[in-house]
DSSP file (Angstrom, degrees, kcal/mol; ACC not computed):
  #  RESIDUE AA STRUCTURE BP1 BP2  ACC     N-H-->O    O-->H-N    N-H-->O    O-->H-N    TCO  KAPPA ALPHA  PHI   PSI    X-CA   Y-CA   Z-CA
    1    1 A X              0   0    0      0, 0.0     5,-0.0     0, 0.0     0, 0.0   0.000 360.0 360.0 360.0 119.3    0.1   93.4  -41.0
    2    2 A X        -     0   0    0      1,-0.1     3,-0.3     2,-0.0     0, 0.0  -0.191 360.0-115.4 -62.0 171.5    0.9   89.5  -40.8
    3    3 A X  S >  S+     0   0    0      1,-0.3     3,-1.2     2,-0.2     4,-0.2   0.672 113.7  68.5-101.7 -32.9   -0.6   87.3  -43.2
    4    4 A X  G >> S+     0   0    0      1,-0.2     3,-0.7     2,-0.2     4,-0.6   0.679  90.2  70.5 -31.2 -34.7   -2.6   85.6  -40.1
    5    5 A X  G 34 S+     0   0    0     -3,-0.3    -1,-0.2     1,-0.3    -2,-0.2   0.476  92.7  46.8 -78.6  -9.7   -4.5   88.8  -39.8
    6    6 A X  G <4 S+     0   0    0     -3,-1.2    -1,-0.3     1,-0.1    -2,-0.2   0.290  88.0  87.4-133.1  10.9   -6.6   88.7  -42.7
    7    7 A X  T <4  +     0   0    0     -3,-0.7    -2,-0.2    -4,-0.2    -3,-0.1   0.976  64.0  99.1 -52.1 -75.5   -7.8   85.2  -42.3
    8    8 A X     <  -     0   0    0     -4,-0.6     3,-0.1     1,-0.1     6,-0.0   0.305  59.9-159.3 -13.1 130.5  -10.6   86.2  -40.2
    9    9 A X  S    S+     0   0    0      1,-0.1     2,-0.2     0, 0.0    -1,-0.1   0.944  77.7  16.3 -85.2 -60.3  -13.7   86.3  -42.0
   10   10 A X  S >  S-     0   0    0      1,-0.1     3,-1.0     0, 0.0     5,-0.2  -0.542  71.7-135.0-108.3 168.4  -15.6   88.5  -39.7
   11   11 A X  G >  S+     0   0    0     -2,-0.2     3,-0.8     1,-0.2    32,-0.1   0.652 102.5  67.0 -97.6   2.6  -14.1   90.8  -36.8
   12   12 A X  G 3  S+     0   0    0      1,-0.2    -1,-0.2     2,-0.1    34,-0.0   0.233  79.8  75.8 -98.3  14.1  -16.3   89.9  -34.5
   13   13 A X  G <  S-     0   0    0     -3,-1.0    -1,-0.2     2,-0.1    -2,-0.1   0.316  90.7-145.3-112.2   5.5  -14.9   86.5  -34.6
   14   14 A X    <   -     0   0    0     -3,-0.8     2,-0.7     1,-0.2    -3,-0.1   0.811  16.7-162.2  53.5  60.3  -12.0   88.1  -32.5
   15   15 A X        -     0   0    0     -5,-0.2    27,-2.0   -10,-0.1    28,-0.4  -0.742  18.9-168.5 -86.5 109.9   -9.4   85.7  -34.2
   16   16 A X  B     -A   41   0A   0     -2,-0.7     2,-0.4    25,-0.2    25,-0.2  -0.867  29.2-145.3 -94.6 148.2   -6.1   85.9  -31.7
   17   17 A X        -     0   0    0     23,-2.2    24,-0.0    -2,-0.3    -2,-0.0  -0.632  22.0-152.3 -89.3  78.3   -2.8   85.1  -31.5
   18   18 A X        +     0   0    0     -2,-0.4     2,-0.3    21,-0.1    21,-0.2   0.091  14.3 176.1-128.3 129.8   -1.4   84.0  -28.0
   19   19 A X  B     -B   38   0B   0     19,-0.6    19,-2.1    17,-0.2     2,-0.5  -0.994  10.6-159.8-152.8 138.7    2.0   84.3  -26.6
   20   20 A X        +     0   0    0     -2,-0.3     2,-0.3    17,-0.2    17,-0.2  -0.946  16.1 163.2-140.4 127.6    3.2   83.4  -23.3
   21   21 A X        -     0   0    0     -2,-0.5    15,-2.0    15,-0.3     2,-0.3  -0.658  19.2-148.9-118.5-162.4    6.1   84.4  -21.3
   22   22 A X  E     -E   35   0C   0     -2,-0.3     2,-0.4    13,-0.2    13,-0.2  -0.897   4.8-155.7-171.5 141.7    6.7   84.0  -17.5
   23   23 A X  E     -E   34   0C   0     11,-1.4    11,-2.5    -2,-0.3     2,-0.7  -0.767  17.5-130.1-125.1 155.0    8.8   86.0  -14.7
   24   24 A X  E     -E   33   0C   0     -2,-0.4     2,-2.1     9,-0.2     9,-0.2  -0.824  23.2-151.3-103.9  86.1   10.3   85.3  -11.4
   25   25 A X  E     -E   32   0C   0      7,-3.5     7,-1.4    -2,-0.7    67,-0.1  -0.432  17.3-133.4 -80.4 107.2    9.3   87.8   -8.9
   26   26 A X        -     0   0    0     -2,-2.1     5,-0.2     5,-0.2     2,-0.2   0.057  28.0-175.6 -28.3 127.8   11.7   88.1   -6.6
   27   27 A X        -     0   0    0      1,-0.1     4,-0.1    64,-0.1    -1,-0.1  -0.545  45.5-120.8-120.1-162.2   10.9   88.1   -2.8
   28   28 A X  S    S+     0   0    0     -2,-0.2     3,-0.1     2,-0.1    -1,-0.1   0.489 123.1  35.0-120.3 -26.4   12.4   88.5    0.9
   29   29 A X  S    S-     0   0    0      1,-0.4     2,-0.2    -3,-0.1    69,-0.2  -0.047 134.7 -57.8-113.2  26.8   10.9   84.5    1.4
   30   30 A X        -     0   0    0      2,-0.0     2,-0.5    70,-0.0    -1,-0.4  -0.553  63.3 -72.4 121.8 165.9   11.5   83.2   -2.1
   31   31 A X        -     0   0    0     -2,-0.2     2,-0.6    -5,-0.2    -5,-0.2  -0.763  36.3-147.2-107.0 143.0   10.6   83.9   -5.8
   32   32 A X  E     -E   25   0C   0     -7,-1.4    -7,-3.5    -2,-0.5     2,-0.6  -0.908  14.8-131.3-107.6 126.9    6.9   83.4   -7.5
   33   33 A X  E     -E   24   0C   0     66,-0.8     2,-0.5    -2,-0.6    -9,-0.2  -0.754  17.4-165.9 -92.4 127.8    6.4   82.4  -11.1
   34   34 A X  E     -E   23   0C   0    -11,-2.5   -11,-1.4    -2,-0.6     2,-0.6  -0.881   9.1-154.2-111.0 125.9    3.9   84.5  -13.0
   35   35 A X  E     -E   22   0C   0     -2,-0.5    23,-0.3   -13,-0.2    22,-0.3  -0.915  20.8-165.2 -96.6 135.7    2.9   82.8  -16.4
   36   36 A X        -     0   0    0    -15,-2.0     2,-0.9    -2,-0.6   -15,-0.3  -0.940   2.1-158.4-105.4  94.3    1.8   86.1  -18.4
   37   37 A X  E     - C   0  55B   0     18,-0.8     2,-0.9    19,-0.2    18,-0.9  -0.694   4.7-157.6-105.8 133.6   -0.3   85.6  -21.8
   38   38 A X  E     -BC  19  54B   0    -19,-2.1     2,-0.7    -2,-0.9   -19,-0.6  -0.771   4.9-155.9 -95.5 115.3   -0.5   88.1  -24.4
   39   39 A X  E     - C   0  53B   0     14,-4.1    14,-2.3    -2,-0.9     2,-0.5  -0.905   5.1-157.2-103.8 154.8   -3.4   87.7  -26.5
   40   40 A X  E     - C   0  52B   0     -2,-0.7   -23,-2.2    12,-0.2     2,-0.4  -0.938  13.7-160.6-100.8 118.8   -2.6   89.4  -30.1
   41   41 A X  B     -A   16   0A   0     10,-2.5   -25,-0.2    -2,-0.5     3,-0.2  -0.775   9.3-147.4-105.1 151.1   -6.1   90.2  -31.3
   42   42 A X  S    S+     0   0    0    -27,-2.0     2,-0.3    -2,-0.4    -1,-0.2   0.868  90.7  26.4 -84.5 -24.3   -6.1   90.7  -35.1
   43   43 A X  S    S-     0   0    0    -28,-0.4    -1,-0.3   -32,-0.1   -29,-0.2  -0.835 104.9-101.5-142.3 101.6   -8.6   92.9  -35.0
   44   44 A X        -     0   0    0      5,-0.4     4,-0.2    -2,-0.3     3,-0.2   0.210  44.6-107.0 -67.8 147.3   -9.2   95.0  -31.8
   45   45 A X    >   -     0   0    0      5,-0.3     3,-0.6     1,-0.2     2,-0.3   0.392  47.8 -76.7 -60.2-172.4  -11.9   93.8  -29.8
   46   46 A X  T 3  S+     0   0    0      1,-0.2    -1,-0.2   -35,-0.1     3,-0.1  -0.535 121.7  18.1 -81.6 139.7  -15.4   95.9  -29.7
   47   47 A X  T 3  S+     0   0    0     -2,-0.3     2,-0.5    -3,-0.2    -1,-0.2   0.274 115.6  95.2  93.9 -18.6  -15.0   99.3  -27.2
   48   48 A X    <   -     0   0    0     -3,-0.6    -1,-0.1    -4,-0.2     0, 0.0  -0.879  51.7-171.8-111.8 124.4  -11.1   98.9  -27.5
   49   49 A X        +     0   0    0     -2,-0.5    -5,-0.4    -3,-0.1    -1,-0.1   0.961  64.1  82.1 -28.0 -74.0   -8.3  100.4  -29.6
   50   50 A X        -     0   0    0      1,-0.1    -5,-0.3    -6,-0.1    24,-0.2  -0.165  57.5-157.5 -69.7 147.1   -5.4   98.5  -28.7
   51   51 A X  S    S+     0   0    0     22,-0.5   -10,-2.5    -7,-0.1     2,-0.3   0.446  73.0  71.1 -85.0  -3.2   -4.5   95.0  -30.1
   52   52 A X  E     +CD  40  73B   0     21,-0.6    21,-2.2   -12,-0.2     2,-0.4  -0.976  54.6 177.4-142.5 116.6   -2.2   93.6  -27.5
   53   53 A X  E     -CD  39  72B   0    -14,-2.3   -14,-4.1    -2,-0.3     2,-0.5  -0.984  10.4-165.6-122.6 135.9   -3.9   92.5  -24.0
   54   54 A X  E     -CD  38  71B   0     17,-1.7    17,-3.2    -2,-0.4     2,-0.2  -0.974   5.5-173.4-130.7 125.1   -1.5   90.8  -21.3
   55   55 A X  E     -CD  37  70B   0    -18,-0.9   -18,-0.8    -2,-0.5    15,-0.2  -0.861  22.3-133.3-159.5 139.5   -2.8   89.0  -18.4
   56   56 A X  E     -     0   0B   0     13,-1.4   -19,-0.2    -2,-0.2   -20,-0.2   0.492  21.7-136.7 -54.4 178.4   -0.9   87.3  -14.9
   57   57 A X  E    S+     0   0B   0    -22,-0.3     2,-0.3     1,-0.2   -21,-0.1   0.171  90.6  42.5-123.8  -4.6   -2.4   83.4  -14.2
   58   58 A X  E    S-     0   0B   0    -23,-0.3    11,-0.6    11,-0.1    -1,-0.2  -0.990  88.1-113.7-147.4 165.3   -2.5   84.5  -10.6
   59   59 A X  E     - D   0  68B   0     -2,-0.3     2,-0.2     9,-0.2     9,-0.2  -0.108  24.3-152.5 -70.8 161.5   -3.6   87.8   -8.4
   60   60 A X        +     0   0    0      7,-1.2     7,-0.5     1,-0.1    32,-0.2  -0.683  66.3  33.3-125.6-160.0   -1.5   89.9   -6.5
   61   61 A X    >   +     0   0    0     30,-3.5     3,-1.1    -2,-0.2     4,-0.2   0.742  67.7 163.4  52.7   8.3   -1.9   92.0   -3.5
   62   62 A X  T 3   +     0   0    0      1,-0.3     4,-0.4     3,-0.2    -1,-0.2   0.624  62.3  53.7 -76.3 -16.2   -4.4   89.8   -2.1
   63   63 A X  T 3  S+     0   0    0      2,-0.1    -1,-0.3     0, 0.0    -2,-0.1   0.823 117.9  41.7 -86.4 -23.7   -4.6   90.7    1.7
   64   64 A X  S <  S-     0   0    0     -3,-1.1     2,-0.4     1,-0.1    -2,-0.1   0.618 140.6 -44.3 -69.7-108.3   -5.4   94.6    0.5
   65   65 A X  S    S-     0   0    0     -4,-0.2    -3,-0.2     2,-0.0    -2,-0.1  -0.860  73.7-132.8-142.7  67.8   -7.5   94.6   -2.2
   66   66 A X        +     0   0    0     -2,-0.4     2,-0.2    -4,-0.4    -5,-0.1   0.122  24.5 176.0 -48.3 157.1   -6.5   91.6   -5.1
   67   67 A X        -     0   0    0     -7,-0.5    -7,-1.2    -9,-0.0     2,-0.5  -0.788  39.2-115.4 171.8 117.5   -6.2   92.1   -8.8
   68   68 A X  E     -D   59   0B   0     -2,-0.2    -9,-0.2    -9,-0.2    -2,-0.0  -0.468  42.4-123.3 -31.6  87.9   -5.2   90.0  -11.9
   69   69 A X  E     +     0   0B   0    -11,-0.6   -13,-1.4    -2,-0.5     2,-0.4  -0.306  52.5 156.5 -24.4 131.0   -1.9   92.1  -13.3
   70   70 A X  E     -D   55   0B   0    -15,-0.2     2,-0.3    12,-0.2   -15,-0.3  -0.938  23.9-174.1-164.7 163.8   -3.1   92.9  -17.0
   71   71 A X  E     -D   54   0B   0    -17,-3.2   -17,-1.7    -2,-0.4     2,-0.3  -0.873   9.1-157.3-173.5 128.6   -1.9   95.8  -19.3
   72   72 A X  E     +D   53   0B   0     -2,-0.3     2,-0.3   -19,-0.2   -19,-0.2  -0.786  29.1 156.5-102.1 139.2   -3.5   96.7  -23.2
   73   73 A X  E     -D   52   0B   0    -21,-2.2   -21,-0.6    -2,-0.3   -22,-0.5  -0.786  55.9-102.0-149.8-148.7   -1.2   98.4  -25.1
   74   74 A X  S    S+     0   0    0      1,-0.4     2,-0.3    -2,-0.3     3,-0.1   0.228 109.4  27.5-124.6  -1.9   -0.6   99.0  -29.8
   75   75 A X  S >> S-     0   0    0    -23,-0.1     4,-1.8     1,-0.1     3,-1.0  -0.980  95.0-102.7-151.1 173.8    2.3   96.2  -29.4
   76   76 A X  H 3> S+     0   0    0      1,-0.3     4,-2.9    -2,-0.3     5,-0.4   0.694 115.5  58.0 -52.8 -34.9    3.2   93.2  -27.2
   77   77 A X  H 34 S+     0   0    0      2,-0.2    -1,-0.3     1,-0.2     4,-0.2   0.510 106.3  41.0-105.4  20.3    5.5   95.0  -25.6
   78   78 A X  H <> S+     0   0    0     -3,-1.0     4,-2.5     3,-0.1    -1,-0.2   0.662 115.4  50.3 -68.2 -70.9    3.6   97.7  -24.3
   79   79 A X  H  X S+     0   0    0     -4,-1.8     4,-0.9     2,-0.2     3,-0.5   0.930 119.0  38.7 -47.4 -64.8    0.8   95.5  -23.4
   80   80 A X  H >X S+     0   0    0     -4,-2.9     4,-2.4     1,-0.2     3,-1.0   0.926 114.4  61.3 -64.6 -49.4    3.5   92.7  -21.3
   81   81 A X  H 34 S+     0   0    0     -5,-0.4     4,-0.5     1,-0.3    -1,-0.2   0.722 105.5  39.5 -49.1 -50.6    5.3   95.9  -20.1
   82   82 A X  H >X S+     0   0    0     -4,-2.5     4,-1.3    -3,-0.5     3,-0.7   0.869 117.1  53.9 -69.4 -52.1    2.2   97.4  -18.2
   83   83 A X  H XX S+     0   0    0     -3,-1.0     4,-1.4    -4,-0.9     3,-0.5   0.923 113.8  36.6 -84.2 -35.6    1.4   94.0  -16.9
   84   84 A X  H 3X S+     0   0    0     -4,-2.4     4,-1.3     1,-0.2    -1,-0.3   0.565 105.5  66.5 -81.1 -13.1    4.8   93.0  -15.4
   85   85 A X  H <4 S+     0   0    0     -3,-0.7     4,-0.3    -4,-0.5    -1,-0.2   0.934 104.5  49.6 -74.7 -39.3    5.3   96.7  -14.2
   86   86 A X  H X< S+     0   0    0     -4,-1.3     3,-0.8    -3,-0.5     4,-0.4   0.854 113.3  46.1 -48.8 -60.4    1.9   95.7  -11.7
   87   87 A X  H >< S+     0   0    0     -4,-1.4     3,-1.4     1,-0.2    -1,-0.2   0.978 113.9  49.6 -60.4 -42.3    3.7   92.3  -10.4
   88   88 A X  T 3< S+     0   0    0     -4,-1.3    -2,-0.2     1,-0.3    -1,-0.2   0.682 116.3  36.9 -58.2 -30.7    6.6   94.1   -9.9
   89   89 A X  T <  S+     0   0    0     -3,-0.8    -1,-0.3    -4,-0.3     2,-0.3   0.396 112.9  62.3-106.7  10.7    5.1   96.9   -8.0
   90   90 A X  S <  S-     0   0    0     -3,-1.4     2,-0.2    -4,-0.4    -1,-0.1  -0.970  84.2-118.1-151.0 134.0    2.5   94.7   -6.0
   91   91 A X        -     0   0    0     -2,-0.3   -30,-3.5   -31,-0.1     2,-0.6  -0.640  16.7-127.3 -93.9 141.9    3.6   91.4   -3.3
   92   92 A X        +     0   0    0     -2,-0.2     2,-1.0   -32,-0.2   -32,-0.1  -0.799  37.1 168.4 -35.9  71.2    2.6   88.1   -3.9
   93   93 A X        +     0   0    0     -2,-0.6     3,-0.1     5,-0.0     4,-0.1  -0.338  23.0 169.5-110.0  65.2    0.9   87.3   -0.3
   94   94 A X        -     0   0    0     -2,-1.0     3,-0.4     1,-0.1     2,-0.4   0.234  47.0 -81.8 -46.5-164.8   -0.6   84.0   -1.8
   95   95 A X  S    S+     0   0    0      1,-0.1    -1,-0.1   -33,-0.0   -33,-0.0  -0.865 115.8  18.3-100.0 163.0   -2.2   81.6    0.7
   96   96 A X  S    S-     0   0    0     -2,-0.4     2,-0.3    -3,-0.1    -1,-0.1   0.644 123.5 -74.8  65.4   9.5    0.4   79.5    2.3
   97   97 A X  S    S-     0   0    0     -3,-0.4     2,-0.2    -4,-0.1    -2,-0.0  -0.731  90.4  -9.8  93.2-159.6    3.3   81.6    1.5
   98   98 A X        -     0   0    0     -2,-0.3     2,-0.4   -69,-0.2   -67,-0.1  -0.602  59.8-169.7-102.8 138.4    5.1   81.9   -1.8
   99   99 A X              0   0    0     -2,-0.2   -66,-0.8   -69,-0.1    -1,-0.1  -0.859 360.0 360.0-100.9 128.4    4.2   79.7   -4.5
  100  100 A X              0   0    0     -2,-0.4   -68,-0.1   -68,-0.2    -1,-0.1   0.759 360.0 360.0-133.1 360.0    5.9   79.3   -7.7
């Protein structure tokens, strides 16, 4: 356990830490940049186990049925792993064509 972790007074004051990558999803008209944030919760929020939640800054899929990429996992790299497997398997159809 980091030394961050035991600051928190109460757990229900859901103290995180935040970490942010970003990917280039490849396309047949160009690549889109996905900013990804991990929050590290120190303590896991109420009704979940896992400490590590990863969520996209934009949807995918969006002329089927759209949805925020997001993956919980027990480390970072579970949690980012799950989120990026979702961009990765799901087009970009933004409006206006590919954004990055």
């Amino acid at each position: 356990m980091s030394d961050w972790e035991y600051i928190h007074a109460h757990a229900a004051e859901m103290l995180t830490r935040l970490h942010q990558f970003t990917i280039a999803k490849q396309q047949t008209d160009g690549h889109v940049t996905f900013a990804i944030t991990v929050k590290e919760f120190a303590v896991p929020p109420p009704g979940q186990r896992a400490r590590f939640y990863a969520e996209a800054d934009k949807p995918v899929n969006q002329k089927t049925a759209p949805f925020v990429p997001c993956g919980w996992g027990d480390s970072l790299a579970a949690a980012l792993g799950d989120c990026v497997k979702l961009i990765q398997n799901f087009p970009y159809e933004g409006a206006g064509g590919v954004a990055s």
